[in-house]
C-alpha positions, 0 to 999 in steps of 0.5 A: 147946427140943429136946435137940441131939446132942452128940459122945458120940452122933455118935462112940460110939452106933449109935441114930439116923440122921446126915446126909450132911454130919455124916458127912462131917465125922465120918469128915474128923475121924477121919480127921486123927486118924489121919493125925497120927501117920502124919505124925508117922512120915513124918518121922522116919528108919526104924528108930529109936526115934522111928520105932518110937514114931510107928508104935506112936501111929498103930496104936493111934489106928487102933485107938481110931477103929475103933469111932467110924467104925463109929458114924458109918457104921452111922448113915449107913447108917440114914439110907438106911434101911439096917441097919447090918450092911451096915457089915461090906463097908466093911472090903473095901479097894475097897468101903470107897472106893466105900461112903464115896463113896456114903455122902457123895453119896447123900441119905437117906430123907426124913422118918421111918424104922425107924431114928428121925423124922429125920437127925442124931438119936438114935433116939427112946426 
């Protein structure tokens, strides 16, 4: 039975390629991480001390997600056959919209490339 991959290598490794559909429920993951917090903000008055504490939990649930969501792009990109460097644009506002579009609605390169035998895998080693 083949090894599967688990969380650890979805969210924290960079080897392998992800799927379309594991990268959009990755990032929507992430993403309701980040959104709590901001919620959690929202309904609190400005300026108090539950303000500052929501606002201070959103920026350092940004900040522990960054390295997850670069994770789960670079792979992505890998499955298009794609180093991984180019996840540096999505830093660009605009870009960053038009790329993780692309990335959930672009298939990636059939069967295996330099970047491992096939989508939602490690790299083989």
């Amino acid at each position: 039975m083949p090894d599967r991959p688990d969380f650890t290598w979805l969210f924290f490794r960079t080897s392998g390629r992800t799927g379309r559909a594991a990268y959009f429920l990755g990032s929507m993951l992430v993403t309701v991480i980040q959104a709590f917090p901001l919620y959690r903000f929202t309904l609190v008055f400005e300026g108090t001390p539950e303000s500052d504490m929501w606002l201070a939990a959103f920026y350092t649930v940004v900040v522990a997600t960054l390295w997850p969501t670069i994770a789960l792009a670079v792979k992505r990109l890998h499955d298009l056959d794609k180093p991984g460097l180019l996840v540096v644009a999505m830093f660009v506002p605009i870009v960053q919209i038009i790329a993780f579009l692309l990335l959930c609605v672009v298939p990636g390169k059939a069967g295996p490339n330099r970047y491992g035998r096939q989508a939602d895998a490690p790299a083989d080693s």
